[in-house]
N, C-alpha and C positions, 0 to 999 in steps of 0.2 A: 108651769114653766117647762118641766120637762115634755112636753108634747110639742110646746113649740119651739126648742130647742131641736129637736126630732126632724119637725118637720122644716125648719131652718137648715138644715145637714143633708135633710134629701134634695131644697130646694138650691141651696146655694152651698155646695160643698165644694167647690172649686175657692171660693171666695172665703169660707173657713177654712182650710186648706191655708192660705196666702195669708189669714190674720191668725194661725196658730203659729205658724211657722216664725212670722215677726216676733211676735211673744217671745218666742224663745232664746230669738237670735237677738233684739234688742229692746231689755226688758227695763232697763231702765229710762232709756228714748221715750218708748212706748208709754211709762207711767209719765213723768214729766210733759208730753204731749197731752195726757190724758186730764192731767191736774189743771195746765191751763185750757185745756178746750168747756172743761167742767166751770170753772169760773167766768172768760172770760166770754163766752158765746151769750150768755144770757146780760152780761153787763151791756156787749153791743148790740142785744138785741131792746133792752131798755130804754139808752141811747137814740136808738132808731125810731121806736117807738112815740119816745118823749117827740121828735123832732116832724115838724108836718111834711119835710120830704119824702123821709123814709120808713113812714109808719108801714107800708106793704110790705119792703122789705125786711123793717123789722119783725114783724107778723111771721113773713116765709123763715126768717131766719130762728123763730122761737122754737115754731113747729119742726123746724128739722134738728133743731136742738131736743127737741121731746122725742121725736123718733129715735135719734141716735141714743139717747140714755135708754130708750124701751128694748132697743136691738140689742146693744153692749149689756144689757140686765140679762136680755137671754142669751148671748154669748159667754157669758160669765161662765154659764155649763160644762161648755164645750171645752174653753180653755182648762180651766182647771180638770177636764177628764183628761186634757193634751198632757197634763202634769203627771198627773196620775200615771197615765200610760206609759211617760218617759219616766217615773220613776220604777217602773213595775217593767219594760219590759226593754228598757232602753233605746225604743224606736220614737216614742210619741208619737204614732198616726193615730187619726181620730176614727174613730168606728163607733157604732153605734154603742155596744157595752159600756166602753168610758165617755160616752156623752152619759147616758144614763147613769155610770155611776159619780161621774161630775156632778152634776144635778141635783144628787141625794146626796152628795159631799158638801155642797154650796148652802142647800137648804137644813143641812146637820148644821152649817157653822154660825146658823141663826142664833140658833141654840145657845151658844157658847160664851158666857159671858161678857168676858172682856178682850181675850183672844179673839171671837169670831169673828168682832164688827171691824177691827183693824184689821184682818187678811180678807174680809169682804171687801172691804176700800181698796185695798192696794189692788186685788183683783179688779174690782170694778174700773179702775182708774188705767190700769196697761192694757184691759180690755176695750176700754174707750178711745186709747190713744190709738193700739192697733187697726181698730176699723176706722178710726180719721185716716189715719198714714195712708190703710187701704185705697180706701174711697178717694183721698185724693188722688193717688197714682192713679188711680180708675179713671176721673174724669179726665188728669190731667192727661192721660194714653189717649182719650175719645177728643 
C-alpha cells in the first residue's frame, strides 16, 4: 500500500493536493458524502443490474464503484500523513515523509483493537467522500 500510495503522489499530486485540502476544510461534508456513496452506489448498481435495461450500466457502474474504494483505500495514506503533518508542523502539505509515515500509521491502526477499526472508517469514509467531491468537479469542469 505504501508503494502505491508513493506512486499515486508522484503521479497524481495535483489531484491529492485538491482531495487533502477538502479533508481538511470540510470534513464532515466529506464523511457524510462518503457514507452514502459507500451504500448507496452498490444498491444502484444492483438495481441496474437486476433490470435488463441497465445491466451494462449497472456493470460500469459496479466497476467504478470497486475502483473508487481501491483508490480511497490507498488514499487513506496520504490523508492521514496530511493529518500528521498539520498536527506536527501546522502547514499540512503532503510530501513524501508523511505519506510514508501515514501509511505505517494506517496499517499500525490495524492493530488496534477497538479504536483502530473506528478511525479507519471514519478515515476511509472522508477519504471516499473527498475523491467523489473531486472527481466530480473534475468531470463536471471537462
Amino acid at each position: 500500500i505504501s508503494f502505491a500510495s508513493l506512486v499515486w503522489y508522484l503521479f497524481f499530486r495535483g489531484f491529492l493536493q485538491k482531495v487533502v485540502i477538502s479533508t481538511k476544510t470540510h470534513v464532515l461534508r466529506n464523511t457524510l458524502i462518503g457514507f452514502a456513496v459507500l451504500f448507496v452506489m452498490p444498491i444502484a448498481a444492483s438495481i441496474l443490474i437486476i433490470s435488463a435495461l441497465g445491466s451494462l450500466l449497472g456493470g460500469a457502474l459496479l466497476v467504478a464503484y470497486i475502483l473508487l474504494m481501491i483508490t480511497s483505500f490507498i488514499t487513506m495514506g496520504v490523508v492521514a500523513g496530511s493529518f500528521i503533518a498539520r498536527t506536527a508542523t501546522n502547514s499540512g502539505d503532503v510530501s513524501i515523509a508523511f505519506i510514508i509515515l501515514g501509511v505505517f500509521s494506517v496499517n499500525a491502526l490495524f492493530y488496534v483493537p477497538v479504536v483502530g477499526p473506528i478511525i479507519l472508517a471514519g478515515l476511509l469514509l472522508m477519504t471516499l467522500g473527498a475523491i467523489t467531491v473531486n472527481l466530480y468537479r473534475f468531470l463536471r469542469a471537462n
